[in-house]
Every structure is written in structure tokens, then in C-alpha cells.
N, C-alpha and C positions, 0 to 999 in steps of 0.2 A: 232077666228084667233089667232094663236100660236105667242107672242110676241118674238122679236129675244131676244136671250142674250146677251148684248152689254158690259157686263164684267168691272172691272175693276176701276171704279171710282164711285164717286155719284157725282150729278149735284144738286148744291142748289140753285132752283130759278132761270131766262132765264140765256141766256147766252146772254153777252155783248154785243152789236154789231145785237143781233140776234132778239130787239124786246121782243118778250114775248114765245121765243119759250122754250119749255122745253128738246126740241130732239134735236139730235147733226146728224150733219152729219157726213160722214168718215174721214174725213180731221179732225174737233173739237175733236171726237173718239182719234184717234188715237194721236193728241198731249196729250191730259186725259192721255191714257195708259202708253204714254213716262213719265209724271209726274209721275206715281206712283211707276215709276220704276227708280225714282231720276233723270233724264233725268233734265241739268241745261241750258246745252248750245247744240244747232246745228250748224256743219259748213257746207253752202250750197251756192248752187247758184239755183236760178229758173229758170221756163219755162213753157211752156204749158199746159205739164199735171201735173204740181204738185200749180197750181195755186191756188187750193181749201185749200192746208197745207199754202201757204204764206198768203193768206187772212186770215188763222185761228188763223197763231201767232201773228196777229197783237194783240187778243185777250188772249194770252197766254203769262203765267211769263216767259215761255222757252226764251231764248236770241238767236238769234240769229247770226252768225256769217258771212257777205257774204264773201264769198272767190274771187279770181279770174281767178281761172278756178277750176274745180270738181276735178281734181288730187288732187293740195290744197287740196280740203276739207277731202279727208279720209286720205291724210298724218297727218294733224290736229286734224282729229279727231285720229289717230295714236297718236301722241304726247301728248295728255289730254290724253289719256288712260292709258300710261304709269304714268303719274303723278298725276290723280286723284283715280287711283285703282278702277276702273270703267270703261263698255265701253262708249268708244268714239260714236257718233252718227253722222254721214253725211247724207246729202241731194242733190239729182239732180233729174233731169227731163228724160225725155225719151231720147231713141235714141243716139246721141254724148253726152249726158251728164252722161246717163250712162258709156257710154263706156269711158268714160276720168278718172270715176273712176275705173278702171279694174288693173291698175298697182298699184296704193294705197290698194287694195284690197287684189291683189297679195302677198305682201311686207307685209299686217298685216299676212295673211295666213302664211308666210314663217317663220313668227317669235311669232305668238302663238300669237297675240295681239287681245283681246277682242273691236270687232265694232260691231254696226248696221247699217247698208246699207239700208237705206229707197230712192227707185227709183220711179218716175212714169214712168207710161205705158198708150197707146193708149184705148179707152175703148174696155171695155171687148167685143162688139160684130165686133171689129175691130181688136181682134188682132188674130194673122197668116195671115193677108192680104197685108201685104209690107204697113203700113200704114206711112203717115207721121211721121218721128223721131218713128218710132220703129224698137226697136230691140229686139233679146230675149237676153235680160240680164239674168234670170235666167240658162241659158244654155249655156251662155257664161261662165259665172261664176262658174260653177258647179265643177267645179278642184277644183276652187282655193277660195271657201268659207267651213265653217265647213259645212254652212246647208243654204238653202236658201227659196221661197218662194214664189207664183205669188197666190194673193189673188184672188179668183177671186167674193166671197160672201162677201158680208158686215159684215155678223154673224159671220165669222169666225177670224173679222180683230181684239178682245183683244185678244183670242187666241193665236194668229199669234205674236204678237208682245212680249205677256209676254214668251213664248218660245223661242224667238228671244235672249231675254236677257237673259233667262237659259243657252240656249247653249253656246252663248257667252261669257260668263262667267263660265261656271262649266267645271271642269274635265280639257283636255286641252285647253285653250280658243282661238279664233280665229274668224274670222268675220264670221255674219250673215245677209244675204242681203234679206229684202222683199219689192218684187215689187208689187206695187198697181194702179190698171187702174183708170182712170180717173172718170168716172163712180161711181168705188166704194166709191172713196176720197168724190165725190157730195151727195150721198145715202141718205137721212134723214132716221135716227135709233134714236129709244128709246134707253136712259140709264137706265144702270139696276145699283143694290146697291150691285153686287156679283163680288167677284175678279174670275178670272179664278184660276182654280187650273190647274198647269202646270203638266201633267203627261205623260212621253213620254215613249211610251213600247219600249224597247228596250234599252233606255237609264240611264244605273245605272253607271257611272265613280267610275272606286274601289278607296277608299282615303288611305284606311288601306294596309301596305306590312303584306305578308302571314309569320305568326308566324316561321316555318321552316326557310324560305329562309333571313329571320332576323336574325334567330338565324345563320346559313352559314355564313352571311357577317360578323357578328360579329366573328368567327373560324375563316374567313381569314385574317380580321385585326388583330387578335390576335396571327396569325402565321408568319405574313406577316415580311419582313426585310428591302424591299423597296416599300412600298406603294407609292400613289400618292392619291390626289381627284382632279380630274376632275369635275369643277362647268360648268355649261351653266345656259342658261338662263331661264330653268326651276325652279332655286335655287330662283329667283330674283320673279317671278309669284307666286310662291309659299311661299313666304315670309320666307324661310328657310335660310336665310344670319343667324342668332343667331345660330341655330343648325347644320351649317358647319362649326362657329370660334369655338363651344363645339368641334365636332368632331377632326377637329382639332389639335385644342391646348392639350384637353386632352389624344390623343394618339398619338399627336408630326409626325404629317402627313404633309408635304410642299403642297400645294395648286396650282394648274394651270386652269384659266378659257378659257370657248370659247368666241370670240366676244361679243357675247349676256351676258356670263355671268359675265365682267367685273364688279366689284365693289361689288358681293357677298362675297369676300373676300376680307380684305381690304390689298390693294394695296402694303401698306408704313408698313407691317407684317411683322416679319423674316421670317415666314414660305410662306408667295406669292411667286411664281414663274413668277407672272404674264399672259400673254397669249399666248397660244399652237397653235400651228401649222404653217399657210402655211408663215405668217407673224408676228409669235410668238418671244418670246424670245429663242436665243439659248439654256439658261439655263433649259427651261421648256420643250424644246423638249427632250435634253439628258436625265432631269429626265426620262420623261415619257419612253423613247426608254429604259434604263435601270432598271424600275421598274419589281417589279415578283407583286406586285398588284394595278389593276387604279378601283379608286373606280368615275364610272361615276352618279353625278347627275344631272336630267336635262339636259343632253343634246343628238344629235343626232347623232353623230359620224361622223358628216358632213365630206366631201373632202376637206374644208377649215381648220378644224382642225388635221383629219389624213392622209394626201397625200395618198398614196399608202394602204390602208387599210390594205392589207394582211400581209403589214410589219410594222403595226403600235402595237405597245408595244404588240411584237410578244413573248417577257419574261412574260407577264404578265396575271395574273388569272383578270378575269374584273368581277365586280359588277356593273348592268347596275340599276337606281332608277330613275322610269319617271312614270308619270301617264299615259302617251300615251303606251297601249300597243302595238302600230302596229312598234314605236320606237324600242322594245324590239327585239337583235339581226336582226334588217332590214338589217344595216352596217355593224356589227361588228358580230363577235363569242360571245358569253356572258357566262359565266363559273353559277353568280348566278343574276338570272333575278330578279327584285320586281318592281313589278307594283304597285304603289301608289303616292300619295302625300307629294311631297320629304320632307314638314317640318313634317309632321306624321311620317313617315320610317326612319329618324334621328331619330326623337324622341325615335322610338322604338329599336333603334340600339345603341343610346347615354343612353340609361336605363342600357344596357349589360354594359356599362364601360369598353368594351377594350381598353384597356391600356398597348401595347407592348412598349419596348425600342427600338428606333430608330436612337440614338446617333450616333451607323457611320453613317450610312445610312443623314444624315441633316450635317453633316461632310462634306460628298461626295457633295453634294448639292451646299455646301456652296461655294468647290471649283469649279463647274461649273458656278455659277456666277462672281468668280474672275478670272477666265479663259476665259470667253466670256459675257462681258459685253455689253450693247447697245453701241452704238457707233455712232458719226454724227461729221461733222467738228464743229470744236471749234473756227477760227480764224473768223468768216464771220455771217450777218445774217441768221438762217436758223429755220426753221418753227418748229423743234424739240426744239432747244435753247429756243421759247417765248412759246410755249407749256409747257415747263416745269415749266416756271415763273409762266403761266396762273396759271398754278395745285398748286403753292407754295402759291400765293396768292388767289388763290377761292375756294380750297379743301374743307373747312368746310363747307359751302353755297351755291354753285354753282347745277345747273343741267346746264348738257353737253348735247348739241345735233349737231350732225355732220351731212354734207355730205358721198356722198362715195368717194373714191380714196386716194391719199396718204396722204393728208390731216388727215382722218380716220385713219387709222393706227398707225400712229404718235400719234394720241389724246389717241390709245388705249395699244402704247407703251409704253407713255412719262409723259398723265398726273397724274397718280397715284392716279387713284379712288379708297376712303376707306369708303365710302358708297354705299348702293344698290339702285340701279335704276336710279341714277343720270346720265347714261350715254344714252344717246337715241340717236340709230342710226341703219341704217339698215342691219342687218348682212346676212338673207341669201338671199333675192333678191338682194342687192346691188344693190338700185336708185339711180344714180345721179337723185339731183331736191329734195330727199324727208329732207334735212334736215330744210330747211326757214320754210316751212310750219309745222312741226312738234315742231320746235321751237315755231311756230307761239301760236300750239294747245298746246305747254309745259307753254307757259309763262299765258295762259288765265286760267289754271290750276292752275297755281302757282304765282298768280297775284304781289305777293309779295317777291317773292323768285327771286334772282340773277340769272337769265337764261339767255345762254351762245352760240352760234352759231359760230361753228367752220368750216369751208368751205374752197371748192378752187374758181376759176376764173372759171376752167369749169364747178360745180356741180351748183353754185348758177343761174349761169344763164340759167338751166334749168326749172329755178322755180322763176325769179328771181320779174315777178307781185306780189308775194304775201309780197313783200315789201309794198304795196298800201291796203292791208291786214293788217298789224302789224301798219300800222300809221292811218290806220283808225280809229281801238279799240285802239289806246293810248298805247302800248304794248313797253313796256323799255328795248326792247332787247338789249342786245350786241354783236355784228358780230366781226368777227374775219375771214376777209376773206386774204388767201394767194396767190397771183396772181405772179405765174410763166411763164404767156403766152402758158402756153401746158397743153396738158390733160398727165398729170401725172404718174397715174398707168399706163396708157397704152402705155407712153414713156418707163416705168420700163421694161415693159413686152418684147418691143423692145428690149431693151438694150440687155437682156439677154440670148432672145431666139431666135430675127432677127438679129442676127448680127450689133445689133444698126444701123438697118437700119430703119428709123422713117417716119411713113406713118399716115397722116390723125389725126396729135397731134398737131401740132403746132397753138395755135390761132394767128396767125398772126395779129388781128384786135381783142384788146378789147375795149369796152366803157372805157370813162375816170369814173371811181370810184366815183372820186370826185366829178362830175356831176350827178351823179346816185344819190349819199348820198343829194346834194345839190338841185337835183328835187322832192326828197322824204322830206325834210326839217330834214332829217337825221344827226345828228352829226358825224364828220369825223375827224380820227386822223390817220394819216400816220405813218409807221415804215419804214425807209431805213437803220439806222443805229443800231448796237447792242445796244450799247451806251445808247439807246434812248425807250427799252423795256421797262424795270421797269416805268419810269415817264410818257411813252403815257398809258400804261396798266392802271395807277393809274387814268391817269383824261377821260379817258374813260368811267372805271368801275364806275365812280363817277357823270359822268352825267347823270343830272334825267330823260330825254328822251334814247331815242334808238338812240344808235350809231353805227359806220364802222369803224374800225381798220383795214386798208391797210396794208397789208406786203409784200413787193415786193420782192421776193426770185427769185434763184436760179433753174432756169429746170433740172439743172442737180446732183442736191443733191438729190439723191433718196435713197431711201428705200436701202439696204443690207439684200434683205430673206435670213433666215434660211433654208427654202423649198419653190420654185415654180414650177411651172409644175405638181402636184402631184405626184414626188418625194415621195420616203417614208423616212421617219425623220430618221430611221437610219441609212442614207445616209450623215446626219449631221455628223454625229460619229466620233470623230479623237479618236485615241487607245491611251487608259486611262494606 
């Protein structure tokens, strides 16, 4: 009888718990494989059919994390992913527990974030039968994962998983979710002493840009009189922040990121421009609308960052640098495409040493930031004023992670990230709910690092159990939540496009804060007064547990876009 190959680990001696056995079931399997694949922490919740993995960790160094509901967990695992440089791993159960993780799934998907999505399923000779708590997860999910998986042999379950983590990790990274039946998790299998070798036909992610179209980019920076670069958050995955301050500084380029790609360039730069488009700075739209070249890395040419495409830096010859080649002209026209791996294609483009003079051209610059600077009231509390502080005093140390709404924006305005990756939030689903939990999954990452939860009234309380999350694990967060009574953006959006006529924003009924902080055993420091920024900031950030910093603002201090509606930016334009 042909023994299965069960891949991936060796087994010295029974296993724990199991007596004198030498075989593993699927459930012990499959925790092995995640070991070996540096797999440290799960965030999950149980249930029926994944009961065979919760009896197994009890046996396993893996930690586990319980969430309080499954959205949590793959926002969390979201958030270590970001900060451990590795993916994240969640866990649910069949049925609603999958499906609660489909919008954290969503949200890694939109924003290139390396997961593994481990579900259970009904057993294999039950599923297509409407069985209890099943669903087809893998088919649900099949948009919005890179790759996904419904195991349905035991042999094939290292396999299954050490591909899991290739995908998810190589090339453009993004989630990978494998379902496994009930069944298969129970299986008794022999281990074998052989790793799988991961080899997927079809799959070779090019790293290298094509020597030609290098050499191009480098002729049009070297021709160029009004450059720009455009960072996203391909710059940030790809660890190319060093090879875009070369870029750069050494041929005197002003720098504007997407959402995503805040803090690849630092912030507090002469040459930042800060962030483009629909919620950008003025300064970095007019760049970009008067440049003749945008040098894009990393990013997607999203409708968040250029309203109106057809009129987005409609002077401008574009160098598009993304590993994703389906990225390459999807949005935009693109004059010289390179498919590669942005810190490589710097590399090979920073070797050329173009080096033009661009003196007027950062001249002109200069004066659109003295001509239209950010702007917010000065006499009164408002959420840009301690955002600014936060950034004054946490810049060096801090990771940021936000909700969505105007809250976000502000963070991405005001606080002046000069490091990469510190910023964690969700650009292109825009969750409200996903920023607590990702905090959650940021601080359990960074166990020791000053991590930072910047919210409003209505984001947090979308998510707002996995409070009972963060004080379970002991987790020193610091909240920063802004409570205006309304949902915010969408007050904005009012404002400016109904005739400020405001439908379905006003929370007219929040919980008392203070009683939240105080049933969670939460530390709580209220902000009403300006006055009173600086010294609650200080003893907040100072106490050794997890605290709530309440700021009671203002509904009607909103945001001022440069572009909404998708507008195209040079619609900004006043005549120069």
C-alpha cells in the first residue's frame, strides 16, 4: 500500500496528548505545516467543524488569538501582516463564520495584503447538500482572494498550505484562503521527513524590469523639466522606501503618495508633496496636473487618487513600475510600462544616475505650497490641531492605524509619516470597523512598540467587541477616538453634493465613552479643551495599560477637498 506524503515537517516521538501515536491527524498536519512556515500567532474564533485544529493547538507552540467575532480576526491578521512582514493567518468555522470573514478578506485583497484564510467545511461526503453551517466559501471568495482552495484529500493538505504561503506572499501579495472539511482535519496520516517542494506551472512573478524599458525611464527623467513620482503602496511591500529617497534626492524629483503609500517618502522632506488626489493636498494635485512626467511606483491609478482619469496629468509622459502586470495601463495610458519589483527596477534605474536639473521646476513647487496650504480652524478644538501634536510627539516610534472616514484623512493629511509602513489603514475597500482589530493584530506584532488607534465614534463602533480582544491579551494600546455625533465623511459628502441636506448621519444616541473605557477596565483621558492637548496626550501615552483619549469635536469641521465626485484635478487649477 502506497504511503501518503504528508510533507513538511518531521515528528520526533508521539505526539503530546496523543498517547504513543506517531501519526498525526489533519488538524496536527496542518498546525506542523503552519510551523514551518514561521506561522507564530492565529487569530480565530471556533466552531464545529474546525474543532479538530482547536483540540490540536492546545498541543501546539502556535498562540493563539480568540477574536470576537471572525471579521476581527482577518482584520488582525491584516494588521500583523503589515507589521510582522509576513502573512497574517485567521481561523473560523463553517458557514457564518466563514462568511463574517469575506469583508476582512475583501479589504486584504484591495490592498495587496499577504493572509492565509484557513475555514472549516461540512464533511466531504456532505458538502453540496445545504448542510448545516455550510456554505461554499471558496466560491464566494473567488473575486476577492489571489487563490483559494477546498481540500478535499488529506495527501494533498502540505501541499495545499506551503503554496498557500507562496502565493501569498510572492509577486503581488494578497490573501489565500483554504477550506478544509471536517473529515479531512480528523484523517489519521503518517508523517513523512520531506518538505513539499512548491512548484506552480504557470506561476513565475517577473522581479526584474526589462533592460530597454529602464533604460526609457531613465531618457525621460533625464529629459524630463517637470517630473513627479507617484509612490503607492507597492513602494511600502516592496521595501523600496531607500530606493525612492535615492531617486529622489539624487535627481531633485518632489514626491506625492497614494493613501496606501504614505510614509514611503518621508513626510517632514522638502521634496514630499504629501498625498494626491481625491483628498490630497492642493499642492500635490497642481504638481501632478502640471507635470510633462509622473513617474508611478506601485501604485493603481485608483479613482481615489485621479478623479476624472482622462484628465489626470493629461501633460504628462507616465512610467508605470508595479509587479502586477494586469495593473500595467488597466486605468491609465502608460507611455513606458516595467513590470517588476519596484525595489529591483529603482535599483536598475538608480544605477543610470539620471540626474537632470530641476531648479525651476521645485521653485514652482515651492510656491504652490505657499499658495495653498492645508488649512482647519485655529481658534477651537479640532481633530487636525491633536493629530498634529500626536505626529509631533510619536513620529519616531509610533505605528498608526486608523479607521475610515474623516478621521483617516486627517491622520493622512496632518500627521506627517517619515517612516514606512507605520501607517495601517484601509485604503481601497474603506472598512469602517477595520481599524481596532488591526490595531489589535498591529500591537501583538509589535508587542513592544508604541501603537497608536486613531478613530471616530462611528468607525469604532462597528467593531467596537474587540475591545474584550485587546484586554484579554494584555495589549497597551492607545485609542485616540474622535466623537462628533455623526458619521462624518458622509456628513461631507452631504455638504457638498446634497445641498447640505443630511440624511441618515446624525448619531443621535452614543454610549457614554467613559463607561465603555470603564467596563473594559480601560484607561480614559478626555480632551474638551485645546489647552488641555499636550498634557492629556502626555499621560495617556504614558500609561502602561491601554487607554481612550475622548475628543469631543465639532460635526461641522470637515474636511475642505481639493477634488470630490471624481472631478478631475485640473479642475483644481486656478491660472498660474
Amino acid at each position: 500500500m502506497r504511503r501518503p506524503r504528508y510533507g513538511a515537517f518531521l515528528v520526533d516521538g508521539p505526539i503530546r496528548g496523543r498517547g504513543e501515536w506517531n501519526a498525526l491527524n489533519g488538524a496536527q498536519a496542518l498546525l506542523k505545516c503552519l510551523e514551518e512556515n514561521g506561522v507564530e500567532v492565529i487569530f480565530g474564533y471556533p466552531g464545529g467543524s474546525v474543532l479538530p485544529i482547536y483540540d490540536a493547538l492546545l498541543d501546539s507552540p502556535i498562540r493563539h488569538i480568540l477574536v470576537r467575532c471572525e471579521q476581527g480576526a482577518a482584520h488582525a491578521a491584516n494588521g500583523y501582516a503589515r507589521a510582522a512582514g509576513k502573512p497574517g493567518v485567521c481561523l473560523a468555522t463553517s458557514g457564518p463564520g466563514a462568511t463574517n470573514l469575506v469583508t476582512g478578506i475583501a479589504n486584504a485583497y484591495m490592498d495587496s495584503i499577504p493572509m492565509v484564510v484557513i475555514t472549516g467545511q461540512v464533511p466531504t461526503s456532505m458538502v453540496g447538500t445545504d448542510a448545516f453551517q455550510e456554505v461554499d466559501i471558496t466560491g464566494i471568495t473567488m473575486p476577492i482572494t489571489k487563490h483559494n482552495y477546498l481540500v478535499k484529500d488529506k495527501a494533498d493538505l502540505p501541499r495545499v498550505v506551503f503554496e498557500a504561503f507562496h502565493i501569498a506572499s510572492t509577486g503581488r501579495p494578497g490573501p489565500v484562503l483554504i477550506d478544509i472539511p471536517k473529515d479531512v482535519l480528523s484523517a489519521e496520516c503518517e508523517a513523512c521527513k520531506e518538505k513539499p517542494v512548491v512548484e506552480i506551472r504557470g506561476y513565475r512573478p517577473n522581479i526584474k524590469g526589462h533592460p530597454s524599458q529602464i533604460k526609457n525611464a531613465a531618457r525621460l527623467i533625464q529629459e524630463s523639466k517637470r517630473p513627479v513620482i507617484l509612490v503607492g503602496g507597492g513602494v511600502i511591500l516592496a521595501n523600496a522606501a531607500p530606493e525612492i529617497v535615492e531617486l529622489a534626492t539624487s535627481a531633485q524629483i518632489p514626491v506625492a503618495t497614494t493613501l496606501m503609500g504614505i510614509g514611503a517618502f518621508p513626510e517632514t522632506h522638502p521634496l514630499s508633496l504629501g498625498m494626491v488626489g481625491m483628498h490630497g493636498t492642493p499642492y500635490a494635485n497642481r504638481a501632478v496636473t502640471k507635470a510633462d512626467l509622473l513617474i508611478g511606483v506601485g501604485v493603481r491609478f485608483g479613482d481615489r487618487a485621479t478623479g476624472n482619469v482622462s484628465k489626470f496629468a493629461r501633460d504628462a509622459k507616465i512610467i508605470h513600475i508595479d509587479i502586477d502586470p494586469a495593473e500595467i495601463g488597466k486605468n491609465a495610458d502608460i507611455d513606458v510600462p516595467i513590470v517588476g519589483d519596484a525595489r529591483l527596477v529603482l535599483q536598475q534605474i538608480n544605477h543610470l544616475k539620471p540626474a537632470p536639473s530641476h531648479a525651476e521646476w521645485l521653485e514652482k513647487v515651492e510656491q504652490f505650497k505657499a499658495q495653498h496650504p492645508l488649512k482647519y480652524p485655529k481658534d477651537c478644538l479640532t481633530a487636525q490641531s491633536v493629530i498634529e501634536k500626536v505626529g509631533h510627539m510619536t513620529r519616531d516610534r509610533a505605528w498608526v492605524a486608523t479607521d475610515v472616514g474623516q478621521h483617516q484623512i486627517w491622520t493622512a493629511l496632518h500627521y506627517k509619516f517619515d517612516k514606512p509602513g507605520r501607517f495601517i489603514t484601509s485604503a481601497g475597500l474603506g472598512t469602517m470597523g477595520y481599524g481596532l482589530p488591526a490595531a489589535n493584530g498591529l500591537q501583538t506584532a509589535r508587542p513592544d512598540d508604541l501603537v497608536i488607534l486613531i478613530t471616530g465614534d462611528g468607525s469604532i463602533q462597528m467593531q467596537m467587541q474587540e475591545l474584550g480582544t485587546a484586554r484579554q491579551e494584555n495589549l497597551p494600546l492607545k485609542i485616540i477616538l474622535f466623537n462628533n455625533n455623526a458619521l462624518g465623511m458622509v456628513r461631507q459628502l452631504q455638504h457638498f453634493y446634497c445641498e447640505k441636506r443630511y440624511s441618515g448621519v446624525k448619531l443621535t444616541f452614543n454610549p457614554s465613552f467613559e463607561s465603555i473605557a470603564a467596563a473594559y477596565g480601560i484607561g480614559y483621558f478626555p480632551i474638551t479643551r485645546p489647552e488641555d492637548v499636550e498634557s492629556t496626550l502626555q499621560a495617556a501615552f504614558a500609561h502602561p495599560g491601554m487607554t481612550l483619549v475622548e475628543v469631543r469635536t465639532d460635526e461641522n469641521h470637515i474636511v475642505y477637498p481639493t477634488v470630490l465626485g471624481g472631478k478631475g484635478l485640473d479642475e483644481i487649477i486656478v491660472s498660474e
